[in-house]
Backbone as XML, in Angstrom:
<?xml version="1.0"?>
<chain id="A" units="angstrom">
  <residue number="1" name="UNK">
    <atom name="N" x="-21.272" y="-0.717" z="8.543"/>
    <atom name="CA" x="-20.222" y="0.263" z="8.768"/>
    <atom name="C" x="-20.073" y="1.167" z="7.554"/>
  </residue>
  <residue number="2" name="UNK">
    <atom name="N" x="-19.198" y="2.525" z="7.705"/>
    <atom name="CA" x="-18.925" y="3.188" z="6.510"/>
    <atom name="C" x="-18.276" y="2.835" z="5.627"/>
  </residue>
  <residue number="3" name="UNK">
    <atom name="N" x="-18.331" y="2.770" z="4.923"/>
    <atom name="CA" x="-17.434" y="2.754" z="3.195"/>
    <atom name="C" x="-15.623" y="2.743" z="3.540"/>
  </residue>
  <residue number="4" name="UNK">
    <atom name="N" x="-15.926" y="4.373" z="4.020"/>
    <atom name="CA" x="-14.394" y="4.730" z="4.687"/>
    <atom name="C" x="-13.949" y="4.269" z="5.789"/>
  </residue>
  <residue number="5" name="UNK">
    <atom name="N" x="-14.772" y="3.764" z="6.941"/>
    <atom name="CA" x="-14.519" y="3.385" z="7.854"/>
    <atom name="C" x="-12.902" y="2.966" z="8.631"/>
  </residue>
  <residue number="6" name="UNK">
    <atom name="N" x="-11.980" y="2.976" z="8.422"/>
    <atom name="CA" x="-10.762" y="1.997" z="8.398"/>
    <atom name="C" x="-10.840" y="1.601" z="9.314"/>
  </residue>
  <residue number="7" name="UNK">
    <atom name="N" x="-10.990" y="1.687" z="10.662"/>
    <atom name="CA" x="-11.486" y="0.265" z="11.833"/>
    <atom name="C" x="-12.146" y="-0.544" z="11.006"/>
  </residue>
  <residue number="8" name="UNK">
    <atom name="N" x="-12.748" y="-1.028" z="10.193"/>
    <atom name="CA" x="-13.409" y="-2.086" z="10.026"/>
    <atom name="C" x="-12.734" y="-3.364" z="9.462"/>
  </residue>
  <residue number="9" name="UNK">
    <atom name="N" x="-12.577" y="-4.281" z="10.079"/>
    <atom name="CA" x="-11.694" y="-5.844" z="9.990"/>
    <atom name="C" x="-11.710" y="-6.365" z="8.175"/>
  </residue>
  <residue number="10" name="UNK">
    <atom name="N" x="-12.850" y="-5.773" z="8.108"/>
    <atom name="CA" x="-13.239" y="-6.563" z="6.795"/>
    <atom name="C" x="-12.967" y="-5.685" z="5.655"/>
  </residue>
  <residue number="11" name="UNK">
    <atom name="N" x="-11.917" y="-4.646" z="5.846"/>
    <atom name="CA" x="-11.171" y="-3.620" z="4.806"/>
    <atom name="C" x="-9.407" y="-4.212" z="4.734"/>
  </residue>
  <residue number="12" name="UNK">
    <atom name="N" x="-9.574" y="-5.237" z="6.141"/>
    <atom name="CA" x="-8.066" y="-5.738" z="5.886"/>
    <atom name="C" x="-7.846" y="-6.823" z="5.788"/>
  </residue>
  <residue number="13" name="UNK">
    <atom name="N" x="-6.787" y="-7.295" z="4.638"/>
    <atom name="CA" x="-6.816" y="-8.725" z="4.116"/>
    <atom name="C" x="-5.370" y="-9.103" z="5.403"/>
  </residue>
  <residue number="14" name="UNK">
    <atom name="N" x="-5.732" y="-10.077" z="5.546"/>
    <atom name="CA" x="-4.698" y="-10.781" z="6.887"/>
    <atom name="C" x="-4.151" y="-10.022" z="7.845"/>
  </residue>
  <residue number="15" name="UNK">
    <atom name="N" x="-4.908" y="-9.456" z="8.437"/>
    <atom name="CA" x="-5.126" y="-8.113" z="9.282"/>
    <atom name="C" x="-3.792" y="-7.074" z="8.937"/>
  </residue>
  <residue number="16" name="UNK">
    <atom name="N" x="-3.014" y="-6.959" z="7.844"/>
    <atom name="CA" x="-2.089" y="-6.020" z="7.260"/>
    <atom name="C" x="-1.877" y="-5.271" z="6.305"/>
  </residue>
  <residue number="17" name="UNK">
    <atom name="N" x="-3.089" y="-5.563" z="5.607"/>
    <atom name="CA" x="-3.097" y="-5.162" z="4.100"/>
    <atom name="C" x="-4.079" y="-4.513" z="4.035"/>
  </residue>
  <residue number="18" name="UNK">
    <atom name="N" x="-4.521" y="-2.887" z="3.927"/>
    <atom name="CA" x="-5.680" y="-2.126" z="3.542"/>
    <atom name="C" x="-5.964" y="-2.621" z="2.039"/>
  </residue>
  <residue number="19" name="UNK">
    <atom name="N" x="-6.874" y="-2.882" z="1.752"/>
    <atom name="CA" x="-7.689" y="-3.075" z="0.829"/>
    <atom name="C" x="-9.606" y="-2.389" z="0.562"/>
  </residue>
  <residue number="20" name="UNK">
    <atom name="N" x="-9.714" y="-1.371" z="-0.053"/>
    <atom name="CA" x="-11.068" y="-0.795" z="-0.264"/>
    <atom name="C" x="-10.850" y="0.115" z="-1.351"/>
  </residue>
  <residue number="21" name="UNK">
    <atom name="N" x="-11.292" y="-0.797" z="-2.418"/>
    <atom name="CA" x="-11.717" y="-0.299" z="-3.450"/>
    <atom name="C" x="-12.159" y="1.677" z="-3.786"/>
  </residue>
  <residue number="22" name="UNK">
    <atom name="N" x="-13.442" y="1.622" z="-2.809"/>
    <atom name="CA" x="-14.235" y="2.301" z="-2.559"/>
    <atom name="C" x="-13.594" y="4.142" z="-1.805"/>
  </residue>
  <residue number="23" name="UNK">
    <atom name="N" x="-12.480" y="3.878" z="-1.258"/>
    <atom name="CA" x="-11.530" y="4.180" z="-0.901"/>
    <atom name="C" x="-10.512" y="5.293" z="-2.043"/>
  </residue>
  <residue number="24" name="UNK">
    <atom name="N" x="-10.900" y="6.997" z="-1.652"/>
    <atom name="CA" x="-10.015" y="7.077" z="-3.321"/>
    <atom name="C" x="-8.446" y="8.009" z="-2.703"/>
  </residue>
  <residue number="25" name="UNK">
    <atom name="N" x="-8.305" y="7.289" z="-1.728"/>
    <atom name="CA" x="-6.980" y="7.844" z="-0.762"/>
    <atom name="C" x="-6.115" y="6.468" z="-1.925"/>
  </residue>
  <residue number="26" name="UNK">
    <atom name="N" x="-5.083" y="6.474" z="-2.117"/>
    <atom name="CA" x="-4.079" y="5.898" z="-2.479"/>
    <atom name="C" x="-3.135" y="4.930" z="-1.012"/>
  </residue>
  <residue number="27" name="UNK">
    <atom name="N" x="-2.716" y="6.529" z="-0.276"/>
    <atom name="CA" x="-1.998" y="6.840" z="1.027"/>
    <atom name="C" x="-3.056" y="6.942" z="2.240"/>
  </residue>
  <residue number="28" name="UNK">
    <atom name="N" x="-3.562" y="6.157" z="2.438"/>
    <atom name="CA" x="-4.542" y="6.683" z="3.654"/>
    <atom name="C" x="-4.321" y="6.860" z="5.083"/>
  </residue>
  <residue number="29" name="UNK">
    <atom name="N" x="-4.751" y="7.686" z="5.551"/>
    <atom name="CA" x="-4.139" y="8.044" z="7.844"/>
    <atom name="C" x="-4.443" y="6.074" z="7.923"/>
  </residue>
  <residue number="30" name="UNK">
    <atom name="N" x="-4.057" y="5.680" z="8.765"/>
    <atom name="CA" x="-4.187" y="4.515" z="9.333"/>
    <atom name="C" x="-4.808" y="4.883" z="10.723"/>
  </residue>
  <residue number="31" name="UNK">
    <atom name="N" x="-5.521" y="4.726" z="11.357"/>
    <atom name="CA" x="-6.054" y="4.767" z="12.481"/>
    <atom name="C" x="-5.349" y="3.976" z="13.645"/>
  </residue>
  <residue number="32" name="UNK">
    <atom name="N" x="-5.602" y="2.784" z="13.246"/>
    <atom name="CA" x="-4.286" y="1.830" z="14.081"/>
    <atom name="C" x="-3.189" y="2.054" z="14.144"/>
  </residue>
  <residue number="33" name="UNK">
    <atom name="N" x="-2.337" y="2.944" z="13.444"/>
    <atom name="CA" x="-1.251" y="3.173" z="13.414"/>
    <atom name="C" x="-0.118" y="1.717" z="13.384"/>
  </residue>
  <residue number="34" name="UNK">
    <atom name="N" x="-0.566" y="1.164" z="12.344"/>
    <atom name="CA" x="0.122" y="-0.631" z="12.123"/>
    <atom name="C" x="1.346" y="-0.023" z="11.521"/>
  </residue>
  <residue number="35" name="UNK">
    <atom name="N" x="1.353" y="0.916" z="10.577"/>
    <atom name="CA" x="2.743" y="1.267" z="9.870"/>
    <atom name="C" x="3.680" y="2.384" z="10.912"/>
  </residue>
  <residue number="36" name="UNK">
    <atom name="N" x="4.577" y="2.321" z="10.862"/>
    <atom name="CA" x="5.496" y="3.455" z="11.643"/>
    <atom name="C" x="5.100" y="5.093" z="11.473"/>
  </residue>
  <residue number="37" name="UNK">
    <atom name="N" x="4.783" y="4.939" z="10.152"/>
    <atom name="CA" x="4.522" y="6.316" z="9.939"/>
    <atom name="C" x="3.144" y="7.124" z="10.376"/>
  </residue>
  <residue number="38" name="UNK">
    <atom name="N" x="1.968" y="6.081" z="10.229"/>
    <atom name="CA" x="0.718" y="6.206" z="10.706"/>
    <atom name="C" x="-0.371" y="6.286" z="9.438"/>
  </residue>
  <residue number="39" name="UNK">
    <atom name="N" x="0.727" y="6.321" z="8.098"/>
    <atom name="CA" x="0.023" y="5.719" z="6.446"/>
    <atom name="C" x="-0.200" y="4.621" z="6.433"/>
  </residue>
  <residue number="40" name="UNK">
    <atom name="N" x="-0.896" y="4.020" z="5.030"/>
    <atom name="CA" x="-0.678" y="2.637" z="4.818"/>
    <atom name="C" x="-0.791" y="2.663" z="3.024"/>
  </residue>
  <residue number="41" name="UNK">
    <atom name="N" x="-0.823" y="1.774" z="2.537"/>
    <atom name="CA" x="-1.103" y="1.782" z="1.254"/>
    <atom name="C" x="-2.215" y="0.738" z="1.242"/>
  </residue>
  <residue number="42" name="UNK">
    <atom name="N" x="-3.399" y="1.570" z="0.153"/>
    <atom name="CA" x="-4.539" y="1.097" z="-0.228"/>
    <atom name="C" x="-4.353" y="0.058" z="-1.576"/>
  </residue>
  <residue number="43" name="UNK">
    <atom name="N" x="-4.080" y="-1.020" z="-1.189"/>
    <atom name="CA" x="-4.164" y="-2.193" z="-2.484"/>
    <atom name="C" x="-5.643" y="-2.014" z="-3.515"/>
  </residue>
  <residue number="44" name="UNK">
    <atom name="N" x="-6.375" y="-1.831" z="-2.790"/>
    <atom name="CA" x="-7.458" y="-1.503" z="-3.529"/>
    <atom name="C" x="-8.179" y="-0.162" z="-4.426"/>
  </residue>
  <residue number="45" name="UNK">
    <atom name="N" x="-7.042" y="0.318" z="-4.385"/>
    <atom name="CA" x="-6.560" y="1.639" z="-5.232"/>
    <atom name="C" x="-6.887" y="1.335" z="-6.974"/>
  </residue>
  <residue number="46" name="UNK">
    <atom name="N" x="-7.890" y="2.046" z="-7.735"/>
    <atom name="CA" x="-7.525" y="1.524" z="-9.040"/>
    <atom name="C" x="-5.977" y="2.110" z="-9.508"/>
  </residue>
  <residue number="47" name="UNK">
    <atom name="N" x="-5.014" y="2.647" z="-9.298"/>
    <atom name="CA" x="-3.672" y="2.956" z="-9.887"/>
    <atom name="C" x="-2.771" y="1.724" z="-8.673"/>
  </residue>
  <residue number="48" name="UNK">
    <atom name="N" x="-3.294" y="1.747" z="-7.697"/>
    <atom name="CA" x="-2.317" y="-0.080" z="-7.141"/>
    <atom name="C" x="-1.370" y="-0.362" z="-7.852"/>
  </residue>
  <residue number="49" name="UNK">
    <atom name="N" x="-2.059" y="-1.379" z="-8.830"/>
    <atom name="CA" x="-1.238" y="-2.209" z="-9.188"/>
    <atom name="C" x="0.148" y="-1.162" z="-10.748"/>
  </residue>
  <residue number="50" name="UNK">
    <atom name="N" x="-0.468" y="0.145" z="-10.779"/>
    <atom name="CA" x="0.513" y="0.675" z="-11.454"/>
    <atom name="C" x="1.826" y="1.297" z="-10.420"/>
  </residue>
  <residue number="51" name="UNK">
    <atom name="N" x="1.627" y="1.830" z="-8.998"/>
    <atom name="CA" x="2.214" y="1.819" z="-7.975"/>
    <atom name="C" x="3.546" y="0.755" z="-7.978"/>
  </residue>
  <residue number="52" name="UNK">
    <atom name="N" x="2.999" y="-0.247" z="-7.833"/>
    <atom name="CA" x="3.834" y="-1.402" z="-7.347"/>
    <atom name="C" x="4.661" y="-2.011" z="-8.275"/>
  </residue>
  <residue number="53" name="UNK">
    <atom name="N" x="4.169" y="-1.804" z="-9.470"/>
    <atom name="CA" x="4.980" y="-2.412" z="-10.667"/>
    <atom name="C" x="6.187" y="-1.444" z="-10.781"/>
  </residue>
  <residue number="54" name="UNK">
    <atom name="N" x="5.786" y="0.370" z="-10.746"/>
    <atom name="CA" x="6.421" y="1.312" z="-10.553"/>
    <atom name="C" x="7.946" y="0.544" z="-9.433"/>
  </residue>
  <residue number="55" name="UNK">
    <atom name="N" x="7.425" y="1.220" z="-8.124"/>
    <atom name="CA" x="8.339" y="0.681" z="-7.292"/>
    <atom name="C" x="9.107" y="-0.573" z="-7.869"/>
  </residue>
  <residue number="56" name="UNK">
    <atom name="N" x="8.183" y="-1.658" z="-7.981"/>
    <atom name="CA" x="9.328" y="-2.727" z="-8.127"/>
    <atom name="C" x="10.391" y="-2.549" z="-9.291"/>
  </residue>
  <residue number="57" name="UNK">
    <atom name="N" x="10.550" y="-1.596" z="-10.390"/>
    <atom name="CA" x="10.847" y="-1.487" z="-11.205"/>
    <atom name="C" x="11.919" y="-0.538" z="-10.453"/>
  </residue>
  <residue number="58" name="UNK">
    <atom name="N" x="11.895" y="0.044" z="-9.650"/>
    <atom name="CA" x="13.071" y="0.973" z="-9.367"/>
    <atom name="C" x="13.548" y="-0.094" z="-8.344"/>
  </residue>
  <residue number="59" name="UNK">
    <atom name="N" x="13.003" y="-0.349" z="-7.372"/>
    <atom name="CA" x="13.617" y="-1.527" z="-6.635"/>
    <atom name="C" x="14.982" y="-2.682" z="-7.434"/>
  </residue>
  <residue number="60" name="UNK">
    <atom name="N" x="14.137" y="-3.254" z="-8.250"/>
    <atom name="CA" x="15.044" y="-4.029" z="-9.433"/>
    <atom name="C" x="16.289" y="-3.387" z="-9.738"/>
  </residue>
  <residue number="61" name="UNK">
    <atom name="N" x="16.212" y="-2.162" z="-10.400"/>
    <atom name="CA" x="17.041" y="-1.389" z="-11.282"/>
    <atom name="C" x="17.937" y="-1.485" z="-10.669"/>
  </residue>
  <residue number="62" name="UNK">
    <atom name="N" x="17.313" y="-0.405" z="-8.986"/>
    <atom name="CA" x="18.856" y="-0.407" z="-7.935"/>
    <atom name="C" x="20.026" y="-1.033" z="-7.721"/>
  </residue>
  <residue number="63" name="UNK">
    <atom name="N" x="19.179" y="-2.713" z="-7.251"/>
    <atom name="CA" x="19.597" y="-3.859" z="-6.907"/>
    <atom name="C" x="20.375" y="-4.365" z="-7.970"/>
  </residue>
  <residue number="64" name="UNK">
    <atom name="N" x="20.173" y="-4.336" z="-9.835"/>
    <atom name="CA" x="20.555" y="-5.094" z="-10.866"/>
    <atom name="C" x="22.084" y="-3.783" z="-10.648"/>
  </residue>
  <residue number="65" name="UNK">
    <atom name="N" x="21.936" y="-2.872" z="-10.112"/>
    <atom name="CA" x="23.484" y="-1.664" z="-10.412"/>
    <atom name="C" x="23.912" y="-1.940" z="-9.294"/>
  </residue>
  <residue number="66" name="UNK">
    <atom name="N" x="23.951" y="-2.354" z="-8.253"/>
    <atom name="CA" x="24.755" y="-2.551" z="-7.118"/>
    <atom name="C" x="25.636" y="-3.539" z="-7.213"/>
  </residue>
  <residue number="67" name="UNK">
    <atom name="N" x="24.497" y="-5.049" z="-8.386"/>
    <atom name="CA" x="25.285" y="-6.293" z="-8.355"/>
    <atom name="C" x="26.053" y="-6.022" z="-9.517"/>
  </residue>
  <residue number="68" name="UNK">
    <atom name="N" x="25.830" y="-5.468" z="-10.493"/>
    <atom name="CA" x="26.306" y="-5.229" z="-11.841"/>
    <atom name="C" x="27.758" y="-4.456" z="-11.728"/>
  </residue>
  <residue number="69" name="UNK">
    <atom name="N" x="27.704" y="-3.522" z="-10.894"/>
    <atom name="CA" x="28.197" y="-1.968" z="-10.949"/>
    <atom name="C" x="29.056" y="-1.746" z="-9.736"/>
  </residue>
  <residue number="70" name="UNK">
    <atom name="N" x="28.610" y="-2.605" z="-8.552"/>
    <atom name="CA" x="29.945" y="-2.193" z="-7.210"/>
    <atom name="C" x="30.791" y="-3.698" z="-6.864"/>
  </residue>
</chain>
């Protein structure tokens, strides 16, 4: 199969998780349309894991001022 392929089973880890390296979409169309929007996020992104640390870091923040702060 192609590189890009995204039908292909073996680009998704527990049939939910895009994963391909190879892949230099971040945000990629989903073909299956598994997410609501018809994106998905590429774990196999080299900036990934700066993504997620990102998010979780605003995620946190929110959550630490809601309990802190209301």
């Amino acid at each position: 199969m192609e590189e890009l392929d995204r039908n292909n089973p073996d680009l998704w880890k527990w049939g939910f998780l895009y994963y391909n390296p190879k892949d230099p979409n971040i945000l990629p169309y989903d073909p299956l349309s598994r997410g609501v929007s018809g994106i998905t996020f590429n774990f196999g992104h080299k900036k990934a894991p700066l993504v997620i640390v990102f998010l979780s870091i605003i995620i946190l923040a929110f959550a630490g001022y809601i309990v802190f702060y209301m």
